[in-house]
MARSEVO-935414 format. One line per field, with one value per residue (C-alpha): residue number from 0; x, y, z. Coordinates in nm, 2 decimals. Each point is the difference from the previous one (the first is absolute). Layout:
<rs>
num = c(NUM;...)
u = c(X;...)
v = c(Y;...)
w = c(Z;...)
</rs>
This chain:
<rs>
num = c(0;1;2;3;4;5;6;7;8;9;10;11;12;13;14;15;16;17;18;19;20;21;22;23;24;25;26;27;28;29;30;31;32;33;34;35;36;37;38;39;40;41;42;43;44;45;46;47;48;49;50;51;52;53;54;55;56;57;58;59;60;61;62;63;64;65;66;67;68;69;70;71;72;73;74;75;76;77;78;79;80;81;82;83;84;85;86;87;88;89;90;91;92;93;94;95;96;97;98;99;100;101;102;103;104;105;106;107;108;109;110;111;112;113;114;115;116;117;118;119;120;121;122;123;124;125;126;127;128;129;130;131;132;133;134;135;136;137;138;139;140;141;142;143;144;145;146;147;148;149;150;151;152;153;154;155;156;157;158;159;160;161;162;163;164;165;166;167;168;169;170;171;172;173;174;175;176;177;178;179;180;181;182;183;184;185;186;187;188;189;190;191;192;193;194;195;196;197;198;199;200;201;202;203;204;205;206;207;208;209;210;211;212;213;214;215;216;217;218;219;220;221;222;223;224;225;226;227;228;229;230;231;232;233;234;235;236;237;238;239;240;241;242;243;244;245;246;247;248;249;250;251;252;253;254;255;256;257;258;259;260;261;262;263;264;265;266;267;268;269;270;271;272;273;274;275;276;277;278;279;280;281;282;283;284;285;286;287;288;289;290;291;292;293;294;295;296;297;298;299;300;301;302;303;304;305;306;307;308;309;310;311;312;313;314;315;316;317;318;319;320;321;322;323;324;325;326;327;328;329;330;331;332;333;334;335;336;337;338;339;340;341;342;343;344;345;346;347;348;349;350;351;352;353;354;355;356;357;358;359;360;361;362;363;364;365;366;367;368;369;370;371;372;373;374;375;376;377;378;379;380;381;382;383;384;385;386;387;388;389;390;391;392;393;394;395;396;397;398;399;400;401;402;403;404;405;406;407;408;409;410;411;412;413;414;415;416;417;418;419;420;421;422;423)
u = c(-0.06;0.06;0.19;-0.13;0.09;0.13;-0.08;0.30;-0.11;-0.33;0.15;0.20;-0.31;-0.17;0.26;0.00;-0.35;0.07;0.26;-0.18;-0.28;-0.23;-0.04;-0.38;0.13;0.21;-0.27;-0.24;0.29;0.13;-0.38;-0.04;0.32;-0.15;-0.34;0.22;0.18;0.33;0.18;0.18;0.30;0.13;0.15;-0.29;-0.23;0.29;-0.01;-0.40;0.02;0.30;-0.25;-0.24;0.17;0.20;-0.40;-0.09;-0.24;0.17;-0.39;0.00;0.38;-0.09;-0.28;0.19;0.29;-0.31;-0.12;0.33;0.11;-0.03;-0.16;0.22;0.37;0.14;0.01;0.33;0.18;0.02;-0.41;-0.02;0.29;-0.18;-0.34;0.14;0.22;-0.32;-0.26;0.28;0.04;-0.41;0.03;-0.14;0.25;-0.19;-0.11;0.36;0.12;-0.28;0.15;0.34;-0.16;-0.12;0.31;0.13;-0.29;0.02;0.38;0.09;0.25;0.04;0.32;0.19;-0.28;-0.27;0.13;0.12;-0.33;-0.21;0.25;-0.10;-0.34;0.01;0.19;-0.20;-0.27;0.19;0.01;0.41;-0.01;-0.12;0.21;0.30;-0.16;0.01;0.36;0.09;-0.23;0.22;0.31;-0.08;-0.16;0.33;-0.11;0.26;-0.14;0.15;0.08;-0.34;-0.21;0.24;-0.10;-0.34;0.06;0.20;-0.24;-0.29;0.19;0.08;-0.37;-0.12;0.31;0.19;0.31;0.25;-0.18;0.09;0.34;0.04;-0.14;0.22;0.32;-0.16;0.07;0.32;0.11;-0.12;0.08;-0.23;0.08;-0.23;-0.17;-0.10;-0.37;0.17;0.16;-0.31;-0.27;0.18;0.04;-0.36;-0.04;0.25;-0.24;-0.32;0.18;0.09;0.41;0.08;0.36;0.02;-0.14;0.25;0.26;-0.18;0.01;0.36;0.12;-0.21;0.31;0.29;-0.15;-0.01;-0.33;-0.16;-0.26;-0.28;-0.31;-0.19;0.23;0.05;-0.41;-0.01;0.31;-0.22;-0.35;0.13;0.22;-0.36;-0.17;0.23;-0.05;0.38;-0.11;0.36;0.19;-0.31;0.11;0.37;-0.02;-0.24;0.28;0.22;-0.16;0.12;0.32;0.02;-0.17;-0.33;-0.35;-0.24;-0.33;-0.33;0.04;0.25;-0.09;-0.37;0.20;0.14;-0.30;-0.24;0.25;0.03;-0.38;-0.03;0.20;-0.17;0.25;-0.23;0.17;0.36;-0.21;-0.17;0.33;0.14;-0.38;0.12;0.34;-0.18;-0.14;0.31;0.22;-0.29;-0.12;-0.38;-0.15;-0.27;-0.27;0.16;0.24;-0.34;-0.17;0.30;-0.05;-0.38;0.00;0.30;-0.23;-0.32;0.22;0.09;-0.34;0.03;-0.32;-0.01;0.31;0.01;-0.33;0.15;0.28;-0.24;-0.19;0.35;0.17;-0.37;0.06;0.35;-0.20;0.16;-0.31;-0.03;-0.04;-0.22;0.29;0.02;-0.36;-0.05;0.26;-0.20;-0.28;0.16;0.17;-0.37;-0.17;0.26;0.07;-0.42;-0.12;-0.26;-0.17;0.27;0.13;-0.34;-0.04;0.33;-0.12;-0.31;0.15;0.27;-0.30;-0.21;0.35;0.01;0.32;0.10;-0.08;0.10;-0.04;0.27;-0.21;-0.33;0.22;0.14;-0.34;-0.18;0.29;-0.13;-0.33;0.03;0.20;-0.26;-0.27;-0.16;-0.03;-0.29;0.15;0.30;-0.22;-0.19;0.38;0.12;-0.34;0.04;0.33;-0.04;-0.30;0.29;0.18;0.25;-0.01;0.04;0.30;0.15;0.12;-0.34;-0.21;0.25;0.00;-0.39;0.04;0.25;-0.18;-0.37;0.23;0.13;-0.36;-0.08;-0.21;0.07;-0.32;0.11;0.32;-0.03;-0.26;0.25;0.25;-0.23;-0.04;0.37;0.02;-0.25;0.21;0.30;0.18;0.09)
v = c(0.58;0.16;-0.09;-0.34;-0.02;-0.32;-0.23;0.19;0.33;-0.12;-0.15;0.28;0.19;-0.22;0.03;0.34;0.05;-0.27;0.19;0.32;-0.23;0.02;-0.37;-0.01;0.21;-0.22;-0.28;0.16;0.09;-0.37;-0.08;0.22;-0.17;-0.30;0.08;0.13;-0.34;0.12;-0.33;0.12;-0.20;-0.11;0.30;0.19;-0.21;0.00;0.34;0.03;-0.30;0.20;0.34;-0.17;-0.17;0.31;0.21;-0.35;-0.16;-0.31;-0.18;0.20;-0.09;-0.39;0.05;0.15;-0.32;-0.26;0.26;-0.03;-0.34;-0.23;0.27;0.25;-0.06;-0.25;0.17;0.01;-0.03;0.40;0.07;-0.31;0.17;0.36;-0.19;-0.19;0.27;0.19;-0.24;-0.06;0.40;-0.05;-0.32;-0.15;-0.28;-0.30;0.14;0.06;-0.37;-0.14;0.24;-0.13;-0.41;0.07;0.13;-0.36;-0.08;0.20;-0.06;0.33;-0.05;0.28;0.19;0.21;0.22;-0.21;-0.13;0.27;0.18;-0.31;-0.01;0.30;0.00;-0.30;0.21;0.26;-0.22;-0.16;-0.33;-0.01;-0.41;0.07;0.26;-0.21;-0.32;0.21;0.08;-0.36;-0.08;0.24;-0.11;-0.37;0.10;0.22;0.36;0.15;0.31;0.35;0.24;0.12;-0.39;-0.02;0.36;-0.04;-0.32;0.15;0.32;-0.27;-0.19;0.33;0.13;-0.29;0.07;-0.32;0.16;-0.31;-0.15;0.32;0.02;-0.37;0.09;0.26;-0.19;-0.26;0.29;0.08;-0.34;0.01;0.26;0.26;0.38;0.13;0.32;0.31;-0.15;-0.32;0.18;0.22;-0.30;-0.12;0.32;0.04;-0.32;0.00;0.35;-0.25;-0.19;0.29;-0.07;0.39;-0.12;-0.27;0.24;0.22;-0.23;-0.10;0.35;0.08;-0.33;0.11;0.31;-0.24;-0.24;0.28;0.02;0.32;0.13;0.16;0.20;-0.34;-0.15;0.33;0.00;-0.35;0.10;0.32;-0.19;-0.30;0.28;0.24;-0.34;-0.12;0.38;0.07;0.34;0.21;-0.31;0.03;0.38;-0.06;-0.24;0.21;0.30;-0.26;-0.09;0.37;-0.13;-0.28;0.20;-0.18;0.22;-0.06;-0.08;0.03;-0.32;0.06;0.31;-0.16;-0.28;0.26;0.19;-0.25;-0.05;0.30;0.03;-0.32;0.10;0.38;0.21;0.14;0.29;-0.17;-0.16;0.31;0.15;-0.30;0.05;0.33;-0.12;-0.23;0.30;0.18;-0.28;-0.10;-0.33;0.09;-0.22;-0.20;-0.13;-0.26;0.30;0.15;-0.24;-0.06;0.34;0.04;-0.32;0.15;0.32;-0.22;-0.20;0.32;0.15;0.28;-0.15;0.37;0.02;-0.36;0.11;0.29;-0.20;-0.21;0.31;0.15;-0.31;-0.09;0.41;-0.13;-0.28;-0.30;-0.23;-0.16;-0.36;-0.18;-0.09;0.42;0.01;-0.26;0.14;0.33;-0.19;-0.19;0.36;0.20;-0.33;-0.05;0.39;0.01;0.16;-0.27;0.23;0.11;-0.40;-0.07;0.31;-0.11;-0.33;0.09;0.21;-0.28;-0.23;0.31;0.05;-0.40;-0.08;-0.37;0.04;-0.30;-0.22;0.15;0.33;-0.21;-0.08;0.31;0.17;-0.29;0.04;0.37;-0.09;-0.25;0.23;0.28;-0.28;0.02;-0.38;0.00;0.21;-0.24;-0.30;0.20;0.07;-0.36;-0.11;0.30;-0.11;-0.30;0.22;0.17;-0.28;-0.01;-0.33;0.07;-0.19;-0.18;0.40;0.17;-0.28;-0.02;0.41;0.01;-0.38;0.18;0.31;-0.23;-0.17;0.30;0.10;-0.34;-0.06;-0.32;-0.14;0.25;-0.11;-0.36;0.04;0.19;-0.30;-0.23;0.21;-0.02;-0.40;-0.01;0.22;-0.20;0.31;-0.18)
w = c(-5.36;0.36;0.27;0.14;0.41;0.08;0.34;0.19;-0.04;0.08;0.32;0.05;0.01;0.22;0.26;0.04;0.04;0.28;0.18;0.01;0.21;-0.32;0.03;-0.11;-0.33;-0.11;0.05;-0.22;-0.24;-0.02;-0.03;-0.33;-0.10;0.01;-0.21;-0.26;-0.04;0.15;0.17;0.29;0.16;0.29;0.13;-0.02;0.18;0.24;0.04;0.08;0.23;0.19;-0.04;0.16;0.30;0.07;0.07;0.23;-0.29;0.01;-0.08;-0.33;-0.11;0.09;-0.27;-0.17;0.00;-0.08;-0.29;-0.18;0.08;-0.29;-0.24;-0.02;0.15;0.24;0.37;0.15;0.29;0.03;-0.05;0.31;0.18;0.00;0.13;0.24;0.16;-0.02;0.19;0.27;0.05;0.07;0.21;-0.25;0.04;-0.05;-0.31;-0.10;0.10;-0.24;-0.28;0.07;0.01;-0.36;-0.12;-0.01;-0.14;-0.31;0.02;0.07;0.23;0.32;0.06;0.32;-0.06;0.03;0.35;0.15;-0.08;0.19;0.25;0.08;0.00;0.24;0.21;0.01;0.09;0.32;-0.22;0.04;-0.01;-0.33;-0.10;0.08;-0.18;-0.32;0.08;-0.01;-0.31;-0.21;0.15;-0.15;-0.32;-0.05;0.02;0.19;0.31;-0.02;0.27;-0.05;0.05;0.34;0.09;-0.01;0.24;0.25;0.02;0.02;0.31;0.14;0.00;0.17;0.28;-0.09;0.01;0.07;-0.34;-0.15;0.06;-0.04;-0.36;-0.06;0.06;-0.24;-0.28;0.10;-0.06;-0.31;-0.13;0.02;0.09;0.27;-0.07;0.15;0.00;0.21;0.24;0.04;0.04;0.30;0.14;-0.01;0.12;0.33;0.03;0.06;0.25;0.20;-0.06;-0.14;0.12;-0.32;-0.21;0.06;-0.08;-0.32;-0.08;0.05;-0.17;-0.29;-0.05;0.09;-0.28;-0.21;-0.09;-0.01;0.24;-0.19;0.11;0.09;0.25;0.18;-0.02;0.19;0.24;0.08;0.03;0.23;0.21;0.05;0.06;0.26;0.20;-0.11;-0.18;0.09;-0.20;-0.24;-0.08;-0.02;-0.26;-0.15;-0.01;-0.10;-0.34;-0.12;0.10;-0.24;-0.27;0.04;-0.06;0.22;-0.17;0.11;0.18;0.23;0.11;0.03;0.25;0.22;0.00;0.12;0.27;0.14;0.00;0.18;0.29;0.05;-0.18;-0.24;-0.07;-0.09;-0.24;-0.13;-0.09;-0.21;-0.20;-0.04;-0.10;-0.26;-0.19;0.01;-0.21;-0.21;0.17;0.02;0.30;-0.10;0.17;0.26;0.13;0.06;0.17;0.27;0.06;0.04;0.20;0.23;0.05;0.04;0.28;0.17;0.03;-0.26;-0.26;-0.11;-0.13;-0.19;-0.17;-0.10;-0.13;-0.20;-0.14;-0.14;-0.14;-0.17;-0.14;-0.16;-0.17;0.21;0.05;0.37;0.04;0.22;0.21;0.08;0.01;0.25;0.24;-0.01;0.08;0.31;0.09;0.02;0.15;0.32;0.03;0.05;-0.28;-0.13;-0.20;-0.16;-0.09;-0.08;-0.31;-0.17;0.04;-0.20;-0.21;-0.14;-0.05;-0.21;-0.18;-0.08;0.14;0.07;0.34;0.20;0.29;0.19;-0.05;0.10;0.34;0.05;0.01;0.18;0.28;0.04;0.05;0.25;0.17;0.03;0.05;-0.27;-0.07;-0.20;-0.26;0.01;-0.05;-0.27;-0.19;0.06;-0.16;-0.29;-0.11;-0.16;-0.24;-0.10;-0.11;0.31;0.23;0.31;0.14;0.35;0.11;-0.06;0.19;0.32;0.01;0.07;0.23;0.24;0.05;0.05;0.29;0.11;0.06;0.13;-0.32;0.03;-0.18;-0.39;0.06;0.03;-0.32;-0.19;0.06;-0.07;-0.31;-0.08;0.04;-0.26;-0.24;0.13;0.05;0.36)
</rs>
């Protein structure tokens, strides 16, 4: 008789196909499992449920729950953990609070991961009375938070600006206990940033050394953003030099911070020389170091040269976004070159891009700027035939330039136009 594989070599299999991405393979490899009468257990279904969450198919792994669940194995609180985490990293989080409601129900009871990942994702969604209801909820049923579940609150508090809840928050794990981290220190950083208090941030980040936490690549990254943001490049650079200092690489991050930066205020060719610098020590700039630049060269008046740009990074196989694409637009559009705006507008709807309805605007804009209403009316009316709905920005563009022109009789039919769509 040969060698018979048993379920972990069968799971074992499974997961690597999983990790190398090959999620559908190991679908159709479980599925001839199956037909040959081969019972699976727990960890593999585990396994595809966590395949297919990690590639977004969070639909398929739910089937995939209610497939196995009461024929095959008992679901688990890992397989509900992996699809909750994953509808929350969607938005999904309604979805993901039902999930964790019929956990009780099938008295599988939810852990620090379970929370921490809906915590999260009502974060994420601005829902932080919610978030913080959850943190209560497993406080009572006994489910103790890690650094991680308070993390994830302070970062929410500080993205929203609340920065005395934050820090009010913060002393709340100190008391009890818990070591702040370098991702602590580093979401109120970012948040004092938002508020426009660089000074606190600063502090945060020099307390971060006296408490002897190290400062890796991402807090330098948010020291350097918030510093470019607040117009303070020369403190921007220093601390940029000052990474080598500590032994800290730059990644592709930070130099894409400083970058944009630079651009912003005019000093394009600064910025060119840290792209350089990129290539040199093997940090490759990707597509948002681009796009700073070709929108610095589009602000400046040099459209040539941020085409050009486009053309060579497109040559080294980095694929523009419609964020790049739509500056370029804007740039040809309000440097006067319609015709221009209007041919790479064709040409990404030809190529089947996702153009959008920032594009929709950007290219109404320039027609209402040479006049050409009709044709702006005639775009407005086009986009929705592509399956784009024109929104609040594209109606008001064409409404202030019919007033501009004393119009007022399109205008006030355009706004009548809007109440009906209640885009008002």
């Amino acid at each position: 008789m040969g060698y018979q594989p048993d379920v972990i070599t069968y799971t074992t299999l499974i997961r690597g196909l999983c990790l190398n991405g090959e999620v559908k393979e190991a679908l159709d490899f479980h599925d001839r499992l199956v037909s040959r009468g081969i019972k699976l257990d727990h960890v593999s279904y585990g396994t595809l449920i966590n395949g297919l969450c990690k590639i977004g198919q969070t639909g398929p792994a739910i089937r995939l729950l209610r497939k196995i669940e009461g024929e095959i194995c008992r679901p688990d609180v890992v397989m509900y953990n992996t699809i909750i985490d994953g509808l929350c990293k969607d938005k999904l989080v309604r979805d993901a609070f039902d999930l964790y409601c019929e956990m009780f129900e099938k008295r599988v009871f939810p852990n620090v991961v379970t929370y921490t990942s809906l915590i999260y994702g009502f974060c994420i969604v601005g829902q932080l009375d919610k978030a913080f209801g959850l943190l209560n909820e497993m406080v009572l049923k006994n489910v103790y938070p890690v650094v991680c579940t308070f993390n994830t609150l302070v970062d929410g508090l500080c993205k929203e600006g609340k920065m005395r809840e934050a820090k009010s928050l913060v002393t709340v794990m100190t008391k009890k206990g818990v070591e702040l981290d370098v991702f602590t220190y580093s979401a109120l950083m970012d948040g004092y940033f938002l508020v426009k208090e660089a000074g606190k941030a600063k502090d945060v980040f020099n307390i971060m050394a006296r408490m002897g936490v190290t400062r890796d690549v991402h807090s330098y990254s948010v020291m350097i953003s918030g510093l470019c943001k607040m117009k303070m490049l020369n403190e921007a650079m220093d601390l940029f030099e000052g990474m080598r200092n500590e032994n800290v690489i730059p990644d592709v991050v930070a130099y894409s911070s400083l970058i944009d930066g630079l651009c912003k205020s005019g000093r394009i060719n600064s910025a060119l020389k840290y792209v350089d610098e990129m290539h040199d020590r093997g940090q490759p700039p990707n597509v948002i170091t681009y796009t700073s630049l070709i929108d610095a060269l589009c602000k400046s008046h040099q459209v040539d040269k941020a085409i050009a740009l486009l053309k060579k990074i497109k040559d080294q196989g980095i694929q523009a976004n419609m964020y790049t694409y739509n500056i370029l637009v804007d740039g040809l559009c309000k440097d006067g070159r319609l015709t221009d705006a209007q041919k790479v507008f064709q040409d990404l709807l030809m190529k089947g891009h996702n153009v959008d309805v920032v594009t929709y605007s950007i290219m109404i804009n320039g027609l209402c700027k040479e006049s050409l209403f009709d044709e702006a009316l005639t775009l407005l009316s086009k986009m929705e035939d592509k399956g784009c709905v024109p929104d609040a920005i594209a109606y008001e563009t064409i409404i202030n330039a019919f007033f501009e022109k004393d119009m007022n009789d399109k205008a006030e039919k355009l706004l009548r136009e809007m109440i009906t769509r209640r885009l008002l």
